[in-house]
Backbone bond lengths (Angstrom), bond angles and torsions (degrees), N, CA, C in turn:
res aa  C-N    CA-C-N  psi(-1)  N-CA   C-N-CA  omega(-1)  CA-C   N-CA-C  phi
1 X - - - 1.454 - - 1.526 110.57 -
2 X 1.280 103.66 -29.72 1.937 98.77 -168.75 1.358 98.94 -73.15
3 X 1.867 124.09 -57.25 0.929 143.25 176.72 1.411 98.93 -17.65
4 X 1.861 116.74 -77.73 1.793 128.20 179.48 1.507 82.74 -24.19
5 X 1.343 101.34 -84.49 1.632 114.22 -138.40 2.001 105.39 -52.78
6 X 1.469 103.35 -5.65 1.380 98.22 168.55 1.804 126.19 -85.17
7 X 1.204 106.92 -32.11 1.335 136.69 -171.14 1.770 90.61 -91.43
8 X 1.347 139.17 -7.73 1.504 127.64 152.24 1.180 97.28 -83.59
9 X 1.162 125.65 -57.49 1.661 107.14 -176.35 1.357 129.73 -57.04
10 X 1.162 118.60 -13.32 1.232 131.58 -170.32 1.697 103.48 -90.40
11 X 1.325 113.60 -45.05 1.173 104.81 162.97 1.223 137.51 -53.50
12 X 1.246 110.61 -33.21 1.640 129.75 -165.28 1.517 88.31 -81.04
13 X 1.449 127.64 -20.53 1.331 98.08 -164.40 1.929 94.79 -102.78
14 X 0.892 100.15 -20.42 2.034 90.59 173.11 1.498 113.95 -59.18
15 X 1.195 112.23 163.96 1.632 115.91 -156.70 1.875 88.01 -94.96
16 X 1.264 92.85 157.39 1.965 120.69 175.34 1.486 80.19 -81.13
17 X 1.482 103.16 150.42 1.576 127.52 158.27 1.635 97.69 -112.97
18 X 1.669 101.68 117.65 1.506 111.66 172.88 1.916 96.71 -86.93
19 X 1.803 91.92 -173.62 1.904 74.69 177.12 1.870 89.79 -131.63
20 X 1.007 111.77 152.39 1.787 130.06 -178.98 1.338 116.12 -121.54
21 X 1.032 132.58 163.51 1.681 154.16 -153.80 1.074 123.37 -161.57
22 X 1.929 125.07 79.68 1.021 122.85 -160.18 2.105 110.99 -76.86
23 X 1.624 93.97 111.44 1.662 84.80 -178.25 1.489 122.61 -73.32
24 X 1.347 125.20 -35.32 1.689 139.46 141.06 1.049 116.69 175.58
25 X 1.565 100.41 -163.02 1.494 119.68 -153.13 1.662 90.72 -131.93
26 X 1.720 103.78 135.48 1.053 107.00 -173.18 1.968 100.18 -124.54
27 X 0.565 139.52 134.00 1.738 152.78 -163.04 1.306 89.80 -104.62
28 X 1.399 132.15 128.84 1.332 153.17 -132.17 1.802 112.27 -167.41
29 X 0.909 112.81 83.26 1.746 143.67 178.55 1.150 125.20 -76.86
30 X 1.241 145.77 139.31 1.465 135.75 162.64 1.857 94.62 -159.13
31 X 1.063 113.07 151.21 1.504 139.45 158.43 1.540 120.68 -59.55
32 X 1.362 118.66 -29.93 1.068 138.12 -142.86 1.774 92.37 -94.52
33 X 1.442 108.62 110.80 1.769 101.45 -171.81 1.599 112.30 -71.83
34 X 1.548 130.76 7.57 1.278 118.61 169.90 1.609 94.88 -101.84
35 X 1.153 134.53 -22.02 1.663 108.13 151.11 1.143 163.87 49.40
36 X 1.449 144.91 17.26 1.689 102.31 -133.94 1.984 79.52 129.59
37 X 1.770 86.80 163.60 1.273 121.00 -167.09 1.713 130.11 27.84
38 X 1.345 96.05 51.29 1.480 127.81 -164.65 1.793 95.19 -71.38
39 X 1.758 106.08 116.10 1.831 101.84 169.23 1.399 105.74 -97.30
40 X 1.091 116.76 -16.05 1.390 106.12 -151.63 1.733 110.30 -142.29
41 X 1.164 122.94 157.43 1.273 141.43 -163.55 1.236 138.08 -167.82
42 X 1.728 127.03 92.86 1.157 126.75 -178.67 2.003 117.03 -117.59
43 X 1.148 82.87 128.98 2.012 93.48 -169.29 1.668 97.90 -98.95
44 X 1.261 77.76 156.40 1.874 95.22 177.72 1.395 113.60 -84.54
45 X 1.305 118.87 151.82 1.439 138.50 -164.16 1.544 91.13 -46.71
46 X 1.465 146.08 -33.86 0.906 127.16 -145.31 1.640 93.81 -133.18
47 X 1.367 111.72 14.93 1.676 122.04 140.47 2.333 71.31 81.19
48 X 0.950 145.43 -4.85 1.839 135.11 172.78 1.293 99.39 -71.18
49 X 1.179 142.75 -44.71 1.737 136.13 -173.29 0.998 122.78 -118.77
50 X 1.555 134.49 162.57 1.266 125.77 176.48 1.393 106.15 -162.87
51 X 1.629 148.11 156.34 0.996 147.51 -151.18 1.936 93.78 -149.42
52 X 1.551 117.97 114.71 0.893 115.64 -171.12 1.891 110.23 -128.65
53 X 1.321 118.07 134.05 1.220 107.33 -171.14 1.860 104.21 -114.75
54 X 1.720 111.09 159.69 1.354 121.85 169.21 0.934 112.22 -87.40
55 X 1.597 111.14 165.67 1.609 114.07 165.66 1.442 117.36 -101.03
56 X 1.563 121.10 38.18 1.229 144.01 167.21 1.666 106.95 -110.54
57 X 1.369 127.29 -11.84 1.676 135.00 162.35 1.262 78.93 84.39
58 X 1.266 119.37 74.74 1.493 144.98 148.21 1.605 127.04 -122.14
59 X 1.507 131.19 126.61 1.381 113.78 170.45 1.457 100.80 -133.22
60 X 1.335 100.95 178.21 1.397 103.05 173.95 1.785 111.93 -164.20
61 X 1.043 143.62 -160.16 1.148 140.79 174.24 1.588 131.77 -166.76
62 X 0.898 131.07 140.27 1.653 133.18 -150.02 1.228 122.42 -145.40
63 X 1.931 139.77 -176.58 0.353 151.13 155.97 1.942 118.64 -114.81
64 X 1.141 107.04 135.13 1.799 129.32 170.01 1.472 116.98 -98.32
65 X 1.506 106.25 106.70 1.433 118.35 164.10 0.851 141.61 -101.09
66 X 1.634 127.18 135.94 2.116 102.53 -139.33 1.861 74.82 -144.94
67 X 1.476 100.20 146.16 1.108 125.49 161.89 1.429 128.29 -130.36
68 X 1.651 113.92 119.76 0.966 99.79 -169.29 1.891 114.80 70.89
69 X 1.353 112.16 30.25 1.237 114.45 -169.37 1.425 135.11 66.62
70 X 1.476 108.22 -22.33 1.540 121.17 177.62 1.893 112.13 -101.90
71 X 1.651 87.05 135.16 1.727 87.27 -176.61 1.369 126.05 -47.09
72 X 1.256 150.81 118.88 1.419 134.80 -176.09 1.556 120.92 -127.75
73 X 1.531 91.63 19.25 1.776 115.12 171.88 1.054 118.93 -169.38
74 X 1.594 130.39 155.16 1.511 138.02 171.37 1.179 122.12 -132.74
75 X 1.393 133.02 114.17 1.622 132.15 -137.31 1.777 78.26 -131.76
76 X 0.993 100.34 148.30 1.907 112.31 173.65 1.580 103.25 -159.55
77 X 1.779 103.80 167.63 1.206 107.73 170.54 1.490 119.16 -108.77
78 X 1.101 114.59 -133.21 1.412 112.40 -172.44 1.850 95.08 -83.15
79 X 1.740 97.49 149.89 1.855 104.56 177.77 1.368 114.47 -71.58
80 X 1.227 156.63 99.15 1.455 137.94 -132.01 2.192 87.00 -120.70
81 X 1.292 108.01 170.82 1.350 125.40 -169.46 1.862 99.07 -110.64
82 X 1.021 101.76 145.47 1.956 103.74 -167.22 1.297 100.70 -104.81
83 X 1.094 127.39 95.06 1.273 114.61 166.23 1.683 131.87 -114.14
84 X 1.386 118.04 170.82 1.099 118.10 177.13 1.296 146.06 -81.33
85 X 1.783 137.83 -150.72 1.269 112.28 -171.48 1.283 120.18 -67.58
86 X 1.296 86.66 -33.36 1.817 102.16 -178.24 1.347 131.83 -41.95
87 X 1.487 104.34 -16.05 1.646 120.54 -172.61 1.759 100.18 79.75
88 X 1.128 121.78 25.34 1.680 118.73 -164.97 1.426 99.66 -138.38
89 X 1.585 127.12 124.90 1.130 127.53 169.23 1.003 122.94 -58.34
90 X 1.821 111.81 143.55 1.290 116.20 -161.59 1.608 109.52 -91.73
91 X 1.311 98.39 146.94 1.657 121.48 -155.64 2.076 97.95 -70.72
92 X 1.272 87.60 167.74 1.882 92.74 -178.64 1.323 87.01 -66.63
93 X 1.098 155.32 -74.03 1.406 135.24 -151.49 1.877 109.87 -50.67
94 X 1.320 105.81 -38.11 1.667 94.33 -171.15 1.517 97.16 -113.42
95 X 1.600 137.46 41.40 1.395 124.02 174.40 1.987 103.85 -125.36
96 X 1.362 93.75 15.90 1.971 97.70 162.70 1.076 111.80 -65.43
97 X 1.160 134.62 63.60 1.912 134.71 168.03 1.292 111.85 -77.11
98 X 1.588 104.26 111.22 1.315 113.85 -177.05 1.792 113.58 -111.81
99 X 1.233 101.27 -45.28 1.703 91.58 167.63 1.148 135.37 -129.10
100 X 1.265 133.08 160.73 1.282 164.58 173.09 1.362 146.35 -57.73
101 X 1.478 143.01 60.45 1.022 123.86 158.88 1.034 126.83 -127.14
102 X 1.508 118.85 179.58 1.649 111.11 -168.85 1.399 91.73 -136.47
103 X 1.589 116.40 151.46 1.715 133.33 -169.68 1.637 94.74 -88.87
104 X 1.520 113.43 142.76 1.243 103.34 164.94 2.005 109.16 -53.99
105 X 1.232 142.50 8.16 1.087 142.33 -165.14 1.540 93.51 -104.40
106 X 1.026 124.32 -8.34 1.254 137.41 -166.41 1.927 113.64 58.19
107 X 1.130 123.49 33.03 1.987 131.56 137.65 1.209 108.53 -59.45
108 X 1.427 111.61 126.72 1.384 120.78 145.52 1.393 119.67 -76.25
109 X 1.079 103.27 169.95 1.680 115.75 -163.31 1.877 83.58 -157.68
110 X 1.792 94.39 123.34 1.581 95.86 -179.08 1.684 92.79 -123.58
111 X 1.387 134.45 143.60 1.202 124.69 162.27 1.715 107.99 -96.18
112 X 1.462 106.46 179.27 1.282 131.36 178.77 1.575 123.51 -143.07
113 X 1.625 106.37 137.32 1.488 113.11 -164.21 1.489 99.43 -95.18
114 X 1.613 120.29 -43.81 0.932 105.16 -160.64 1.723 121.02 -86.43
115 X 1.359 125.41 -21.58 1.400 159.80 -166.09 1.546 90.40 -125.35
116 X 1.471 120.11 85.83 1.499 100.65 179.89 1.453 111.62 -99.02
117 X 1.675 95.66 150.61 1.126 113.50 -149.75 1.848 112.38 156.02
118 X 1.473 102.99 172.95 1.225 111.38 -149.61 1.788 110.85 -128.87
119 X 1.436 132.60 114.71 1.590 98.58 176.43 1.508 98.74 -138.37
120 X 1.305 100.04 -179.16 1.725 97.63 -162.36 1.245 113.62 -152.80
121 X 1.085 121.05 107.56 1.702 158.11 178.59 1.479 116.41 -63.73
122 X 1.062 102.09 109.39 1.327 120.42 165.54 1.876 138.98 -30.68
123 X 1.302 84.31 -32.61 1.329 124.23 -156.28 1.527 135.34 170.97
124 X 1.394 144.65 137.52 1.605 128.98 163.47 1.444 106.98 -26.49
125 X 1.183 103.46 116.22 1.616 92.25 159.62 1.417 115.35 108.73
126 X 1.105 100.81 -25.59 1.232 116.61 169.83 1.616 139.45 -64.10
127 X 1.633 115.86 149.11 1.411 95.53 -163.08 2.072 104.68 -88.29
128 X 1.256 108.43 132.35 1.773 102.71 173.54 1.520 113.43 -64.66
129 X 1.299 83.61 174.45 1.669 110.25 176.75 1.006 116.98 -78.78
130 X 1.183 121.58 -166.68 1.659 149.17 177.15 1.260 97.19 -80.37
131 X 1.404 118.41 129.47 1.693 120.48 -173.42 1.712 90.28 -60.13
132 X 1.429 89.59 155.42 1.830 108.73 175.34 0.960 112.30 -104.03
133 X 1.482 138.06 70.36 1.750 137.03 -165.47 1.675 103.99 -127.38
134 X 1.359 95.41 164.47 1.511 116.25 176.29 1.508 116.70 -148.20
135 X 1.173 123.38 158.82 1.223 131.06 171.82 1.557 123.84 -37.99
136 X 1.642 104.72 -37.17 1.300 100.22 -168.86 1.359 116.63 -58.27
137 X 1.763 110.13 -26.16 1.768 125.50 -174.61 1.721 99.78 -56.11
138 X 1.890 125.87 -33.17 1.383 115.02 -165.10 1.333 105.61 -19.68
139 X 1.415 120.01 -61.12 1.603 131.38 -120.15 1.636 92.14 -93.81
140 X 1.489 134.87 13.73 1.349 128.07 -158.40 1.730 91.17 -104.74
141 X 1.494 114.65 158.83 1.522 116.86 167.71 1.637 100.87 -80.26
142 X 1.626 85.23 147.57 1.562 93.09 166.55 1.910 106.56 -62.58
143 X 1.235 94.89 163.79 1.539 97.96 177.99 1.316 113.14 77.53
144 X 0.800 150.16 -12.29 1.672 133.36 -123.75 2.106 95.31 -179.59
145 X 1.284 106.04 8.65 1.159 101.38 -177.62 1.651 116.77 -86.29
146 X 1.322 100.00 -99.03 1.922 95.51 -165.96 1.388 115.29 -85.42
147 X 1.481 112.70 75.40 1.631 112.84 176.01 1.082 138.08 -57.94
148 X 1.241 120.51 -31.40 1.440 148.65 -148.51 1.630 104.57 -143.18
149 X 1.364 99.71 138.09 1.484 121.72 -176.32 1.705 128.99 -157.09
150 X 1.319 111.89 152.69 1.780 104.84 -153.74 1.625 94.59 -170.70
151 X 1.972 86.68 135.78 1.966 66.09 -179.89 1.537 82.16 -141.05
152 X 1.325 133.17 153.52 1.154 150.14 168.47 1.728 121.11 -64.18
153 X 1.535 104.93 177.20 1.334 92.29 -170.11 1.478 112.06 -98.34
154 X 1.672 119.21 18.41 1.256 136.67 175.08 1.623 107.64 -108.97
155 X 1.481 114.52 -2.63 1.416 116.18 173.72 1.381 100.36 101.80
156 X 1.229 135.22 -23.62 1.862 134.06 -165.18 1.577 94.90 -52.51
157 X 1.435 125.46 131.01 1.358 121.11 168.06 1.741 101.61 -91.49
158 X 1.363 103.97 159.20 1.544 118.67 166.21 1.374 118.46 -136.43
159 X 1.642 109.45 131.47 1.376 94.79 -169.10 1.508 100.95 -147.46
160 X 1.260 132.11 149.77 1.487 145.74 -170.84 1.966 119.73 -135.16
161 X 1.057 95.38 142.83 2.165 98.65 -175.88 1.554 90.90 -88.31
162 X 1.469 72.64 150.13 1.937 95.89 172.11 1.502 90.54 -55.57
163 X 1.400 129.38 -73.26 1.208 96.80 -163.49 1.805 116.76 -144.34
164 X 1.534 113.35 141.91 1.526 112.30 -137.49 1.777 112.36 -67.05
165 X 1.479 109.11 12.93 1.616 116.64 -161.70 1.845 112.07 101.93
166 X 0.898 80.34 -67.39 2.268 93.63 -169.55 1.093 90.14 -106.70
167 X 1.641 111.94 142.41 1.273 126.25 169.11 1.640 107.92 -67.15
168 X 1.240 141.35 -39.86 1.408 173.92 133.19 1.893 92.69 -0.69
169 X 1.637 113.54 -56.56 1.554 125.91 -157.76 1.353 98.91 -77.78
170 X 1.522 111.75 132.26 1.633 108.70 157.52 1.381 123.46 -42.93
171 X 1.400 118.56 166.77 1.275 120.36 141.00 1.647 137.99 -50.50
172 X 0.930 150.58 93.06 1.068 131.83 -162.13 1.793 106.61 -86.59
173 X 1.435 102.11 135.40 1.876 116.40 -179.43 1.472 110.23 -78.64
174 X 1.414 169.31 130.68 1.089 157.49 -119.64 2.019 85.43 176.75
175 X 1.563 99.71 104.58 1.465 111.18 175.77 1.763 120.90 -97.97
176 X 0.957 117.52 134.22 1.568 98.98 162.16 1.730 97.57 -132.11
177 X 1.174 88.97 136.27 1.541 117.87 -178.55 1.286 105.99 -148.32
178 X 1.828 113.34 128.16 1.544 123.46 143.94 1.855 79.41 84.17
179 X 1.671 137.62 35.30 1.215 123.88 157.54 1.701 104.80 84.71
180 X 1.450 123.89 -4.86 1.268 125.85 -165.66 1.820 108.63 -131.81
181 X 1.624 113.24 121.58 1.905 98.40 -177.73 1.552 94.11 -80.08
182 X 1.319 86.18 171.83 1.686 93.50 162.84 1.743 93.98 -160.88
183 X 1.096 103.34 -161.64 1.863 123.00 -159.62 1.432 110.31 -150.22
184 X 1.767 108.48 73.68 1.599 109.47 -161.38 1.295 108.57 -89.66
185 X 1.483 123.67 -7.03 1.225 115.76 -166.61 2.233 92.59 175.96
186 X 1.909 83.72 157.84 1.683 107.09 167.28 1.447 133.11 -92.39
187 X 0.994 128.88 152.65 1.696 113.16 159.65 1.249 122.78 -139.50
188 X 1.522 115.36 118.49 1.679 111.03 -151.44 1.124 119.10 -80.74
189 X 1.076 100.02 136.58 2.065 115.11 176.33 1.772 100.51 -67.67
190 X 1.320 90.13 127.83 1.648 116.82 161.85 1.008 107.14 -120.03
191 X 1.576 112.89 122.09 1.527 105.74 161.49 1.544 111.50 83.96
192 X 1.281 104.51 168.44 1.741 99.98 -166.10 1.222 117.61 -84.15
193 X 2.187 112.54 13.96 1.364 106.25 -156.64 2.069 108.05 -81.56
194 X 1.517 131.21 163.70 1.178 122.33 -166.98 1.651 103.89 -125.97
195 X 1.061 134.37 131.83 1.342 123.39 -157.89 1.251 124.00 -50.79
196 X 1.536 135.42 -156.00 1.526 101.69 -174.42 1.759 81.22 177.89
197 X 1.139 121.02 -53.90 1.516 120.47 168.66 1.747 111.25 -172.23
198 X 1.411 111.60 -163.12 1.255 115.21 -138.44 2.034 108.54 -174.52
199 X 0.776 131.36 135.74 1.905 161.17 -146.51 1.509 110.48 174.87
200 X 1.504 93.46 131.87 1.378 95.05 148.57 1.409 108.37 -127.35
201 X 1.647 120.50 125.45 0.897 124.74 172.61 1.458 145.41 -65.02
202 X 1.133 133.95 -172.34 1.353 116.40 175.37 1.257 135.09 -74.81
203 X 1.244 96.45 -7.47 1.973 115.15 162.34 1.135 133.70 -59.42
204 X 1.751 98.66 -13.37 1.726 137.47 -170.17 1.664 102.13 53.50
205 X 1.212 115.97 39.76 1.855 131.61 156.44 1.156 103.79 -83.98
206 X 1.538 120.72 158.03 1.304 127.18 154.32 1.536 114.56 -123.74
207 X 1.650 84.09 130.17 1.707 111.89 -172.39 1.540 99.61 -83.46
208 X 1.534 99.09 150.36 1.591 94.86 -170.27 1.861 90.46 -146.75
209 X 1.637 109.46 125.31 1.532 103.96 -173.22 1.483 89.59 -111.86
210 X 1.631 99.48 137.35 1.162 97.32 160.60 1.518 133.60 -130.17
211 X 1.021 150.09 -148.99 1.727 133.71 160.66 1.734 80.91 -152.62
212 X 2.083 82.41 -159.68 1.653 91.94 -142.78 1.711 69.87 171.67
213 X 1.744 117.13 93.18 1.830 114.97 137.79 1.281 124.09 -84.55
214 X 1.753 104.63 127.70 1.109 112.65 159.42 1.617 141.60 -113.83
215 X 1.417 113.42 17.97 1.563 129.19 135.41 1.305 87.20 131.38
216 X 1.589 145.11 -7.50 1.491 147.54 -160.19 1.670 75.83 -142.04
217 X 0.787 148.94 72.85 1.596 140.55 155.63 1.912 127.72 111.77
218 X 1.094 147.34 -153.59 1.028 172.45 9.16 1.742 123.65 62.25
219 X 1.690 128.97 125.21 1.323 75.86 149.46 2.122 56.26 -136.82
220 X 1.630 97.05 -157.89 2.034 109.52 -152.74 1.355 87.57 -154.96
221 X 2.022 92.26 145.35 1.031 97.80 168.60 1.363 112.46 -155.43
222 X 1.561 142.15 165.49 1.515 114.24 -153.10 1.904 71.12 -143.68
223 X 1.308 108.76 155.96 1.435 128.63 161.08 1.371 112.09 -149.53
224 X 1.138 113.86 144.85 1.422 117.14 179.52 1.765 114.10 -112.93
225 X 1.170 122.55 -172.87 1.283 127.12 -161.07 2.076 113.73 -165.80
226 X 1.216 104.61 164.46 1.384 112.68 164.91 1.974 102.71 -93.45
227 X 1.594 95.35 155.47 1.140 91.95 169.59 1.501 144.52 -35.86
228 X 1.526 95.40 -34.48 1.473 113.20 -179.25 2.016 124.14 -81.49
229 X 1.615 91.81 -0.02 1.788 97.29 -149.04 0.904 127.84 111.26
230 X 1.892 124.24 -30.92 1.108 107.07 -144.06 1.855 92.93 -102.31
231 X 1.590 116.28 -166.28 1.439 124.15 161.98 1.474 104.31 68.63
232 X 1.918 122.86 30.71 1.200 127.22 -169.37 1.965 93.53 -59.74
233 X 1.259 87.25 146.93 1.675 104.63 173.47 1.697 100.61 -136.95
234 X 1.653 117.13 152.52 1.215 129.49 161.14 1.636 117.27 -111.63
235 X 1.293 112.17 107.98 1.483 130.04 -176.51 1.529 88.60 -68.69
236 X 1.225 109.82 -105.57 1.640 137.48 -159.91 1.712 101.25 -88.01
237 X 1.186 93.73 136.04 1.588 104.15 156.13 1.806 116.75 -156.34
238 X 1.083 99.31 78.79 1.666 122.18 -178.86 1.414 109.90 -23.71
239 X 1.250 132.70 173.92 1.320 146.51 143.41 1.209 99.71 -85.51
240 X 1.980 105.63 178.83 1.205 115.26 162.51 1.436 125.32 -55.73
241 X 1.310 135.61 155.90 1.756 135.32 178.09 1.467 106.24 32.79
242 X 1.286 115.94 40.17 1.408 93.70 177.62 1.169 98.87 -92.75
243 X 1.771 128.39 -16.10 1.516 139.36 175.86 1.438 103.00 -123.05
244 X 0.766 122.05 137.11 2.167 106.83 140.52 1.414 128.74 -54.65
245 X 1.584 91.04 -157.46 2.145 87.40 -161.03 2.023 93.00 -63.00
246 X 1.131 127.64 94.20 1.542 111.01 157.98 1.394 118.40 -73.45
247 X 1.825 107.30 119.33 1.251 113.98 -172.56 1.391 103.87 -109.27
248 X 1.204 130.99 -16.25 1.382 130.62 -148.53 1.836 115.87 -148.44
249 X 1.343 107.67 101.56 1.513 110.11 -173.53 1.871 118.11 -130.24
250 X 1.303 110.90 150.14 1.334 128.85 -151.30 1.300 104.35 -133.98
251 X 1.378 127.84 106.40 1.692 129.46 165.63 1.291 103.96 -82.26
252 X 1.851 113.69 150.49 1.114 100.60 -178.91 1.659 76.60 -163.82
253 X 1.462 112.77 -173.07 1.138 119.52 -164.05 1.814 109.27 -144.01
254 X 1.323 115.52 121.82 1.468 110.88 163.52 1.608 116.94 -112.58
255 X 1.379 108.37 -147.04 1.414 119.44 -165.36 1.890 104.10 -82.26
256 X 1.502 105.59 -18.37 1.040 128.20 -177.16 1.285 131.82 -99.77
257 X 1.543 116.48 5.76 1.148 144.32 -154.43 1.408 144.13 78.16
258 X 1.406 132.29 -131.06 1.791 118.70 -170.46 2.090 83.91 -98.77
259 X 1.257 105.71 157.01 1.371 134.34 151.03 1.138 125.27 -153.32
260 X 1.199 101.38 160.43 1.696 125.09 -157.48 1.699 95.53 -125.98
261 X 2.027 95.73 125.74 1.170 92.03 177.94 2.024 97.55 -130.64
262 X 1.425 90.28 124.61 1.728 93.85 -166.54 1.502 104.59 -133.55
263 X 1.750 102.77 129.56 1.469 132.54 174.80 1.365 121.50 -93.52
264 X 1.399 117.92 131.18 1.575 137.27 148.68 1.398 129.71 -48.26
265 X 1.157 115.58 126.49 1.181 130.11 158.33 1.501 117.79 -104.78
266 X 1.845 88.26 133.10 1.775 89.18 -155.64 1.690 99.97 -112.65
267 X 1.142 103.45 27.16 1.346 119.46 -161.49 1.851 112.10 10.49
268 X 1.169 119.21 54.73 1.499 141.46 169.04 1.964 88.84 45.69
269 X 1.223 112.42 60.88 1.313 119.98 155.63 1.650 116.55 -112.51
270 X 0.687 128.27 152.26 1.935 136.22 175.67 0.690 119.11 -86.93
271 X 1.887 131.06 -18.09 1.162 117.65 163.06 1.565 122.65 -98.97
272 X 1.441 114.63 7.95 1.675 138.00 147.42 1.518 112.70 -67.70
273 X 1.587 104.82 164.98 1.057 88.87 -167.96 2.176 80.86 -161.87
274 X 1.489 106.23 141.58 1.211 113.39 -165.04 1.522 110.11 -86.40
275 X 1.033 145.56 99.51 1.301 147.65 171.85 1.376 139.70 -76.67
276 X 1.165 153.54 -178.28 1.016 151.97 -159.11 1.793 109.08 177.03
277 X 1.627 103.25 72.79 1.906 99.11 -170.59 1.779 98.03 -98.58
278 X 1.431 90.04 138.01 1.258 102.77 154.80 1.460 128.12 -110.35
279 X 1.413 110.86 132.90 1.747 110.47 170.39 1.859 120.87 -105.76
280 X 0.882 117.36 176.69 1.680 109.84 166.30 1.331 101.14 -124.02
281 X 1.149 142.50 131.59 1.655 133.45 141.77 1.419 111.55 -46.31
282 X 1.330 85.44 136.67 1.909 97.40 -176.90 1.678 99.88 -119.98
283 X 1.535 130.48 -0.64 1.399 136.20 172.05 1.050 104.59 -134.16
């Protein structure tokens, strides 16, 4: 009997496989030499705009033209420089902007890997705040800190490191709510993949993208969650090159249900290449 009652728990704790529908992949170009090494990506309720930032403390913002449901253009404005309160662009140590979200008030909120920490924009273009950090970040590696970012429809941000220290160590979730972080909960690493970004969609789940190099390519994989951690599910889990590095993903919702629209970072190499994939949920 214990044995049973071990092998239910054991089940309960492996992840759901949801099912996905990749609608495509759109290859994404510009002339423009700041360009390129795109983490992050958030689209408008109605999947027409989207505001996407580098990990050089670059953003910019655009328009998506879809035919037939699939993107078949990418219109942007000028590449703008992120800077801080000071009115003074922020230095290589504090211009690693890795994630993404936007307040239903419409503030951005950009995180940082290398200077960890959090700041929050007014607007494109706009000058940030006072980094949003706490002690709990000490213990994170440089580089490798706040990849991923997600903010609810009450404003609570959520945010997670590329990668948790030990392959062995959860992820750790890192909340700020009400002006204060805290550490409400884990999310366990399977597999060698390292986080990569982060949405919560309108389902009020949180989507979690991740990758995984294996020396000939890329391959990605996205799982989602309840607020708390729990009810882990596996959407996508790519092959090799079937994408590039996807750093940056966006739930959103049409007439047809939730989609996911997720960008490459080509880390300004030539033999990378900047993307723009879309999937549909089909569960």
């Amino acid at each position: 009997m214990r044995c049973f009652l071990c092998l239910i728990a054991l089940l309960k704790a492996l992840p759901v496989f949801a099912d996905a529908t990749l609608i495509g992949s759109y290859h994404w170009t510009s002339d423009d030499h700041h360009f390129g090494g795109f983490s992050a990506i958030e689209v408008s309720n109605d999947g027409s705009e989207f505001v996407a930032v580098s990990d050089r403390g670059h953003i910019l913002s655009g328009e998506l033209t879809r035919e037939d449901g699939v993107i078949t253009d990418v219109s942007f404005g000028k590449i703008l420089d992120l800077y801080g309160p000071d009115e003074e662009y922020l230095t290589y140590e504090e211009n690693d902007s890795e994630g993404l979200a936007v307040a239903p008030d419409g503030t951005l909120f950009i995180s940082f890997e290398w200077t960890h920490g959090v700041r929050s924009f007014d607007s494109v273009g706009a000058f940030g705040s006072e980094l949003l950090t706490t002690p709990l970040f000490n213990g994170l590696q440089s580089n490798a800190s706040l990849e991923a970012l997600a903010i609810d429809n009450a404003g609570t941000l959520y945010t997670l490191p590329e990668r948790s220290g030990i392959a062995t160590r959860p992820f750790p979730v890192f909340r700020y709510k009400d002006g204060v972080w805290d550490q409400p909960f884990t999310i366990p690493r399977r597999g060698p993949y390292l986080m990569s970004g982060a949405d919560i969609g309108p389902d009020g789940r949180l989507y979690l993208l991740e990758r995984d190099f294996v020396g000939i390519g890329f391959r990605n994989r996205i799982r989602r969650f309840a607020l708390d951690g729990t009810e882990e599910e596996t959407i996508i889990e790519t092959g090799i090159r079937t994408h590039d590095n996807l750093e940056g993903i966006s739930v959103w919702e049409d007439a047809d249900g939730l989609r996911m629209t997720l960008i490459s970072d080509d880390n300004f190499r030539a033999f990378q290449r900047t993307e723009i994939v879309e999937y549909r949920l089909t569960d």
